[in-house]
Each structure stands twice: as structure tokens, then as C-alpha cells.
C-alpha positions as a printed Julia matrix, in Angstrom:
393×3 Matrix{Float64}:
  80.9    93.8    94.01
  84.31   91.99   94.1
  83.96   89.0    92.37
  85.1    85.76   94.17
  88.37   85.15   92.04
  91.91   86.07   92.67
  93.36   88.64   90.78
  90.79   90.96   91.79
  87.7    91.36   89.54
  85.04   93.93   90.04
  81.56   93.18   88.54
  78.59   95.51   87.96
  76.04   96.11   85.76
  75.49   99.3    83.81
  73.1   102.03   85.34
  73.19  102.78   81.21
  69.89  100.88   81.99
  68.27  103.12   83.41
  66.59  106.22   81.49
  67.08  109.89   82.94
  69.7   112.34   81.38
  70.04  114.33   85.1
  72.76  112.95   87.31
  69.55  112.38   90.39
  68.15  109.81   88.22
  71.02  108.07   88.7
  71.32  108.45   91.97
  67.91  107.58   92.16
  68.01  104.34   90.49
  70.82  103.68   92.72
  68.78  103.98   95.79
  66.07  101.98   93.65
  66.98   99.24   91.94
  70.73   98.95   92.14
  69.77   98.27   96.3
  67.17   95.79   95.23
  69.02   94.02   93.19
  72.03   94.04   95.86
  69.19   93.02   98.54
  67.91   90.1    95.93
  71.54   88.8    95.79
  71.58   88.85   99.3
  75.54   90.85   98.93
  76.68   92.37  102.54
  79.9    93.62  101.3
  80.27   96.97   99.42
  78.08   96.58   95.93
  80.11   97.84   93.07
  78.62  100.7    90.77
  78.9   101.24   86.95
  77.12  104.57   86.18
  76.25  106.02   82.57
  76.88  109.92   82.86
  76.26  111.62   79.8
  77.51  115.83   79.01
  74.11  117.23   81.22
  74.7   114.77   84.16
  78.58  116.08   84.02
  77.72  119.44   83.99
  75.93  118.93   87.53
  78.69  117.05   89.2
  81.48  120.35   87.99
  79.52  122.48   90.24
  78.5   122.9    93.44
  79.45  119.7    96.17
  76.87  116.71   94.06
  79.69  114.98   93.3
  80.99  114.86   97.24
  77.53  114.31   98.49
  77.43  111.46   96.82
  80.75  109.91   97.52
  79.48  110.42  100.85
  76.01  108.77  100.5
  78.14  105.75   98.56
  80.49  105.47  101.34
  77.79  105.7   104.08
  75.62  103.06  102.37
  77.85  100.14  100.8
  78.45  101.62   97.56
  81.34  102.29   95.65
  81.95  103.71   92.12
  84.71  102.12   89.58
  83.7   102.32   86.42
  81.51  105.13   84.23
  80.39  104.5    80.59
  81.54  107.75   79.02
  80.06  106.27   75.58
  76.61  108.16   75.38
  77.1   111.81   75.14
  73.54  112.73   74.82
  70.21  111.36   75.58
  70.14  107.68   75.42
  66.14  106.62   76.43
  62.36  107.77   75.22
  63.62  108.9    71.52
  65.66  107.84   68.8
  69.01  107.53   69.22
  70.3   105.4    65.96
  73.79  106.53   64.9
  73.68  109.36   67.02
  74.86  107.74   69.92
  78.46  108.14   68.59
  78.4   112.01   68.33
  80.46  114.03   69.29
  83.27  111.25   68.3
  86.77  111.75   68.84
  87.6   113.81   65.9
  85.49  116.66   67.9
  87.51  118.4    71.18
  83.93  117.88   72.87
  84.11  114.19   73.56
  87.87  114.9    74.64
  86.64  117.55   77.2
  83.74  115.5    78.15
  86.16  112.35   79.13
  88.32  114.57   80.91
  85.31  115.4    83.14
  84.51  112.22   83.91
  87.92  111.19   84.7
  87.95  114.08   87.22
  84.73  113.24   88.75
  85.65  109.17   89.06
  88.65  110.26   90.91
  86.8   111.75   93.6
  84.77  108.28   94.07
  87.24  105.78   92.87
  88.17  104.0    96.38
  92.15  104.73   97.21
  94.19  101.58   95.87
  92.0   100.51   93.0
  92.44  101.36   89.21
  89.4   102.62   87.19
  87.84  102.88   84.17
  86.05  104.5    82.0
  84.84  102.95   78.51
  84.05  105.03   74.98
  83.03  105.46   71.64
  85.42  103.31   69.55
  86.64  106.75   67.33
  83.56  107.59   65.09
  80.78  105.88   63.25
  82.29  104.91   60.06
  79.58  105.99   57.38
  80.01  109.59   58.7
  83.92  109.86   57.17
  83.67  107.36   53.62
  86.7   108.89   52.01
  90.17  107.91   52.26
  91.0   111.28   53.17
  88.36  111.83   55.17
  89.19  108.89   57.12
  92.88  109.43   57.75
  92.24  112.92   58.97
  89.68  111.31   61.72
  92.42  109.25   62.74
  94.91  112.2    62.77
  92.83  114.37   65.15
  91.49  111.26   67.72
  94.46  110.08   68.08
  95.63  113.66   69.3
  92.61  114.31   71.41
  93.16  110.34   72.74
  96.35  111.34   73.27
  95.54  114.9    75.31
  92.89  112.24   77.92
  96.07  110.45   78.23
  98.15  112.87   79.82
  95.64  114.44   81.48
  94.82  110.78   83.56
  98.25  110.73   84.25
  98.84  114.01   85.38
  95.24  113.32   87.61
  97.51  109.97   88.9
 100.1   112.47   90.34
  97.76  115.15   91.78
  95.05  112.72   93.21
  96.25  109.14   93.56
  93.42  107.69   91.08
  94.71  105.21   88.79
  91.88  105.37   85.64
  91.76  104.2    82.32
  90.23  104.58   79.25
  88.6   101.42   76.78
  87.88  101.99   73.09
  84.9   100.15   72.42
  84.9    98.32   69.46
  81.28   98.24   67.75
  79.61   97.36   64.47
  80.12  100.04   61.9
  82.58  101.79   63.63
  85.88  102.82   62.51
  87.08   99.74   65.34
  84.68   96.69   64.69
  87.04   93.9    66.02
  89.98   93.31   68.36
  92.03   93.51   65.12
  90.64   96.95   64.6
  91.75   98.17   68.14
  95.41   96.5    67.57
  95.71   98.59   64.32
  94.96  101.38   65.8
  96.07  101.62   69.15
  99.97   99.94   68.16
  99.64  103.27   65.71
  98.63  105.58   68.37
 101.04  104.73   71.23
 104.1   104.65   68.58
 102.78  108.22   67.89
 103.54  109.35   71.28
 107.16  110.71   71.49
 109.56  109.6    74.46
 108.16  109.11   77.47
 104.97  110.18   75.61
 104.45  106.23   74.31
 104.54  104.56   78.25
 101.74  107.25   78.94
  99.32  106.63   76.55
 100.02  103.2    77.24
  99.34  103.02   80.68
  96.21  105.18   80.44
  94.49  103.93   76.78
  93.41  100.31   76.12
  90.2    98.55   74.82
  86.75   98.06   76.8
  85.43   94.62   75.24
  82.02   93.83   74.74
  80.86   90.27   74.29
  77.33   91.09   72.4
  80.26   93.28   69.66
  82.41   90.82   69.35
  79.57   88.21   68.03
  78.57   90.42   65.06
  82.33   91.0    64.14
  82.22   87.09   64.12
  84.99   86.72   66.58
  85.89   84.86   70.0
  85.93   87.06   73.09
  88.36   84.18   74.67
  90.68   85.14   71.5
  90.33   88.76   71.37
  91.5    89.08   75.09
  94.47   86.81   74.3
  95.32   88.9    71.25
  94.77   91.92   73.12
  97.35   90.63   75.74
  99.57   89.33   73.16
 100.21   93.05   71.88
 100.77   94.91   75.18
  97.08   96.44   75.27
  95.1    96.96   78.14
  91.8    95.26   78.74
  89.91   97.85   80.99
  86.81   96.3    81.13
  84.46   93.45   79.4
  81.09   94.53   79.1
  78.85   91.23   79.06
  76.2    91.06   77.04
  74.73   88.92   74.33
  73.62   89.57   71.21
  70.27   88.24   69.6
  70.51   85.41   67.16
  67.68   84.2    64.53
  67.44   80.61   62.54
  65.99   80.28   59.61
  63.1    78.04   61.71
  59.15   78.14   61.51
  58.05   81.6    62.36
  61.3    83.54   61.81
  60.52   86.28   59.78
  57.13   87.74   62.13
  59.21   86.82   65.53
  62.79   88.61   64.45
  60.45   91.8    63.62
  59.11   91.96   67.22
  62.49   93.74   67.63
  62.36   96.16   65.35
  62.38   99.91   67.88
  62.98  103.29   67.08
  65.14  104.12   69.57
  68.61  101.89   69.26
  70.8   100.92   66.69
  70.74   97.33   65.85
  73.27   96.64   63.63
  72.79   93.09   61.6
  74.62   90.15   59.47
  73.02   87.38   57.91
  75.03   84.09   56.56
  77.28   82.15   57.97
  79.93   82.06   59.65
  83.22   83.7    57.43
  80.44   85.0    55.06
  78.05   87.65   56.05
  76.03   90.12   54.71
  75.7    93.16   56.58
  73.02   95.53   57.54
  73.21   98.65   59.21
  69.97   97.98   60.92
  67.19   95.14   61.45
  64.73   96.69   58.81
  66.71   96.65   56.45
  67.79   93.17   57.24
  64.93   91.56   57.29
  63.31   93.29   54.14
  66.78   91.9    52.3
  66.1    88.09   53.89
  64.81   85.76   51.2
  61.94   83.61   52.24
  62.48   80.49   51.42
  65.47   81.78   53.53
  69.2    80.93   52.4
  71.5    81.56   55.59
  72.41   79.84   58.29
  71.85   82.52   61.15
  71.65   86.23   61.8
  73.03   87.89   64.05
  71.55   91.6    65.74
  73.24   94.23   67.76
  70.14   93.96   70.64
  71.6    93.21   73.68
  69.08   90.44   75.13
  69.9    89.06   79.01
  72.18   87.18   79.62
  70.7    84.67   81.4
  67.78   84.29   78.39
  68.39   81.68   76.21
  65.75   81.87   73.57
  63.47   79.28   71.94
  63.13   78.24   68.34
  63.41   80.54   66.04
  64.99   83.08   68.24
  68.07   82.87   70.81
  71.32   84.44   72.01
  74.94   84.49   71.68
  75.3    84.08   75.28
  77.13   80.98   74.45
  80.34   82.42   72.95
  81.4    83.31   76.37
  82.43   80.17   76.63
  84.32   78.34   79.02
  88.05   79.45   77.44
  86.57   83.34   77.82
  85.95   82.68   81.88
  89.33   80.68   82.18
  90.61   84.21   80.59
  88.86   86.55   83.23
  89.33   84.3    86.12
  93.13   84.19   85.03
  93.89   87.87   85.14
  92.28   88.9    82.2
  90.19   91.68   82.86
  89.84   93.31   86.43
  86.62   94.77   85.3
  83.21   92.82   84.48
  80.1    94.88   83.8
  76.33   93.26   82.4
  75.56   95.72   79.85
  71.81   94.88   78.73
  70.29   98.44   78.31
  67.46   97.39   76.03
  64.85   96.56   78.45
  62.96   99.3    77.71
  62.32   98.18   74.09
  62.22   94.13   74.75
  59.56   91.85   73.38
  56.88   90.72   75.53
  58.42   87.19   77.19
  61.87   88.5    76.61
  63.06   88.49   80.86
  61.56   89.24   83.72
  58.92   91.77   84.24
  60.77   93.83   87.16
  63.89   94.88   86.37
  65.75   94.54   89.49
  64.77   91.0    89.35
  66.0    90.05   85.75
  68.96   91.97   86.72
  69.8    89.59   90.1
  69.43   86.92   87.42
  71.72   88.15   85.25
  74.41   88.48   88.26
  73.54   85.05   89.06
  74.35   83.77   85.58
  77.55   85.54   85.59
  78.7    84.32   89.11
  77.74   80.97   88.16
  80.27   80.53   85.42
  83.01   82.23   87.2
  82.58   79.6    90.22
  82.03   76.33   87.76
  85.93   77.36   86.61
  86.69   77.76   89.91
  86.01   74.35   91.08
  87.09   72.76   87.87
């Protein structure tokens, strides 16, 4: 849906939520629960979509007419499609995932050829006049390359497969008309943790593009923020999108989402282990503020917690919803998107706003709503009620 602020900002939440690796499933939970949650919010105008389309779901859109059938169905029935999450390559429900999630990364021509697909599939649904976007894994997980060398080959070879999706989005500008882009997403334990991360990099990777080669990977390449991230790497998201601005880098989309935080309260250690799941990744720091420890997963962290405890908080890559605040000993970071990071968005900041909780499947008992369409028209309703208290400020 377009979002009631001027510039333009289209909100949706990730169909990432919703398990099936087959592109029907997502069709079906469009028909399903994104329509529920449209009907819930009581929205008449066209509903904005953000689908998850991993390498099987791709496969079924390059052949045959699926892809047009769909655009058809959208267009027919008050949907339209503007951003994909390009990030899970593979199965992402019902098994472990972990660090596998980041595989293929961008050192392998797979992920390169996979993007490319879903570039040429969004461009078929993108609606004529509106940019897109398309958000990914932020280069490779960083334990898989721990030498030097190691590591400055990765970099080498994703910045030239970064650099082959670049020209190939612009060269899909000029034949079709869609305007898409890609976001880096910076993530715990990835070679780009941190706004700072995705400055490094990306003011490397579009001086590496020769003549005219530098405006094109500049246009098309840029950095998909999420909120939940940028707690664990300790940092504002009001500041990172001001820092992303202040270098000349794109903001394709903010991903909102909120991370789960535990104090060292009555009951902390047995009520932080209700989320430990074998499916996800849920990267951890314990301390304080300037001085964490880190974890690459909530086991470990909690087996390394002292009890009596000596930190201040911890902090866990499990997106919880947004519009769940928590009770003692548990909450959520929902609060660093704080007034500044609205005044950002509603200023231009970001034309693309997406709720990214995907965990339902693996939440606590009490954690949200029992139907999902339902917690989901809450979380819309949190999000719509900070953009329109900055509004009428």
C-alpha cells in the first residue's frame, strides 16, 4: 500500500513469512492472508506486495506464462508487486536453516544468476512509473572466508558479479522501462554488519567501475536496511540512513523489524531459552552498550551468561512483532525506531518500508497473536501509527 506521506513510500510486509518453496504457495498466501490482512485494515486502494522467491520458485516463473498469469490476477484483484527478497536462496521453513541461509553468496555466479532472474521477473509486475527493489545477502557469511586472503578474494569476485546485476538492471531499464534496484543487507556475522560496513564497501565497489561504469552501479546498487540488524550492530537506524545519504548510497528499502532484548531480571535465564529453535539463526551480544560480547547463536549465549548475571542487556537476532513490547525479563528493540528514524522516512528517506517478522513459526507461546493475518494488521497498524504521529507533529 502507498503509505500516507509525500515523497511516495510503499509499505508491505514480507510474504518471507510464509513457508512453501513453490512459487503457488505464494500465490496462495496471497489470496490467503495477504487479502485478510488487507480486508482487516479495511485498505480499498491497491495493497502493495513484498514476495520471498527463492531459486525453485524462479525456476517456475522462467517458464511457461506463471509469471503473466499472475500479473494479471494482481492487476485484476488490487495487488501490485514492488519489492522481492532475493536473500533466501533455498528453503527457508520446516528445517534448519542456520548459516545456510547465506549460500550461494556473492563470491558464487549462482546468486548473480539467481538476482538476475528476479530482476527479470519484477519487471514484468513492477507497475510502469515506479522504481523497485530487490534486497540480498550482504556478500557472504563471514566465518566461511577467515583469512586475509581468503577474504579479499571474496570481495574481488562479488564485487564483479555485483557489478555484472548492475548492468544487467540497467540494460533491463532500456529494454523494459523498470527502474529496480538492488540492497545489500547488512547482518550479524556477515562480511557487512553495519552501515559503516556497507560504506566501505560499496564507496570501493562503485570506484571500481570504470567510466560510465561508476554512475551504473550507482544507480542500480545500494543498501536494504533492517531495523532488527542494526540493533545487534549497536547502531541508530535514524543515523545509518543519514550516513547512508551522506555518502551518495541508495537506501532501497528498510525492512522493519525488531530484535528481541533480555534483562538481567527475575526469570531471565528459563524465559530467554524459550527461544532457542532449530531452524533460524539467532545471532547474540551480551553487555552493554560500546562493549559486547558476541555469540554466533542463543545457545551458546546463554550457556556463556554468568548467573549472578554481569551485563546490562542482550540482544538476539529473532525478529519479534513489532507491535509486541515484552514484559519483564523479556522485550524488544522496537524502540530504536525512534522518532528521528520516522522524521527520516517521512522526509524522503526510503521509498520502500517492508515488516519483516518471519519467525512466527518458531515464536513462544504469548509471543503475538494466534492468527497470523491478525498480528500482521497489527503490525501495519503500529507502523502507520508512527508515520501519522510525525505527520501531525
Amino acid at each position: 500500500m502507498r503509505a500516507p506521506v509525500q515523497p511516495p513510500v510503499h509499505l508491505t510486509y514480507c510474504l518471507n513469512v510464509h513457508a512453501g518453496e513453490r512459487f503457488h504457495d505464494q500465490w496462495t498466501a496471497v489470496r490467503g492472508c495477504a487479502t485478510e490482512v488487507r480486508d482487516r485494515l479495511g485498505i480499498t486502494e491497491p495493497f502493495g506486495l513484498g514476495l520471498r522467491i527463492g531459486a525453485r520458485a524462479l525456476a517456475e516463473l522462467q517458464s511457461g506464462t506463471l509469471a503473466d498469469d499472475f500479473g494479471v490476477w494482481c492487476r485484476d484483484h488490487g495487488f501490485y508487486v514492488f519489492t522481492l527478497n532475493g536473500f533466501p536462496f533455498g528453503a527457508f521453513h520446516g528445517q534448519p536453516v542456520k548459516s545456510a541461509v547465506y549460500r550461494p553468496d556473492w563470491t558464487d555466479p549462482r546468486r548473480r544468476d539467481y538476482t538476475m532472474g528476479l530482476a527479470d521477473v519484477l519487471s514484468k509486475w513492477l507497475p510502469s512509473g515506479m522504481v523497485g527493489s530487490i534486497s540480498t545477502v550482504p556478500g557472504w557469511y563471514a566465518p566461511d572466508y577467515t583469512r586475509a586472503g581468503d577474504r579479499a578474494a571474496a570481495r574481488q569476485r562479488a564485487g564483479q558479479h555485483l557489478g555484472d546485476v548492475a548492468r544487467h538492471l540497467d540494460k533491463l531499464a532500456e529494454s523494459t522501462g523498470a527502474e529496480i534496484r538492488l540492497g545489500l543487507e547488512p547482518e550479524p556475522w556477515c562480511a557487512l554488519e553495519s552501515s559503516a560496513d556497507a560504506i566501505d564497501f560499496l564507496g570501493e565497489f562503485f570506484a571500481g567501475g570504470a567510466g560510465s561504469e561508476e554512475g551504473v552501479r550507482r544507480r542500480r546498487v545500494g543498501v536494504c536496511l533492517d531495523t532488527c540488524h542494526c540493533a545487534l550492530a549497536d547502531e541508530s537506524p535514524a543515523s545509518a540512513i543519514a550516513a547512508l545519504r551522506a555518502n551518495g548510497i541508495a537506501l532501497v528499502k528498510t525492512q522493519l523489524s525488531a530484535a528481541l532484548s533480555v534483562r538481567p531480571e527475575a526469570g531471565w535465564r528459563k524465559a530467554w531459552a524459550q527461544f532457542i529453535e532449530p531452524v533460524y539463526l539467532h545471532q547474540t551480544v551480551v553487555g552493554s552498550p560500546g562493549a559486547w560480547r558476541r555469540f554466533v547463536d542463543l545457545d551458546a549465549a546463554i550457556s556463556a551468561c554468568d548467573d549472578p548475571p554481569d551485563w546490562e542487556e542482550a540482544r538476539t537476532h529473532f525478529h519479534v512483532p513489532l507491535h509486541w513490547a515484552g514484559s519483564a525479563p523479556i522485550y524488544s528493540t522496537g524502540s530504536n525506531m525512534d522518532e528521528s528514524f520516522w522524521r527520516e522516512i517521512t522526509a524522503g528517506g526510503c521509498p520502500h518500508l517492508e515488516i519483516e517478522t518471519y519467525t512466527f513459526a518458531v515464536l513462544p507461546e504469548g509471543v503475538g497473536e494466534n492468527r497470523l493475518s491478525e498480528s500482521l494488521s497489527w503490525e501495519y497498524r503500529w507502523v502507520l501509527d508512527r508515520l501519522a504521529s510525525i505527520l501531525s507533529a
